[in-house]
Steps between C-alpha positions, in 0.01 A plus 500: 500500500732190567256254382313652229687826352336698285758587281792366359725758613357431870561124445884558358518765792412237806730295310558227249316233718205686392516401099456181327677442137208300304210476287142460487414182309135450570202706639200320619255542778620841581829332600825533257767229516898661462758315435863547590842337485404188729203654636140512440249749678147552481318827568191709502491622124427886501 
């Protein structure tokens, strides 16, 4: 639940630490790449 909330009521519930402010700029590979303000994460796209 901490790490991967299903939901983003559970994520805002456990608390803002829980939500990144950003946007997906590419999708490759099954991974996505999101961008924030200084920041740059990639994921598992899905």
């Amino acid at each position: 639940m901490y790490g991967s909330p299903k939901t983003l009521f559970t994520a805002e519930f456990m608390g803002s630490n829980n939500r990144l402010h950003g946007k997906v700029t590419e999708v490759r590979d099954g991974k996505a790449r999101i961008e924030g303000k200084g920041w740059v994460l990639w994921g598992q796209a899905g």
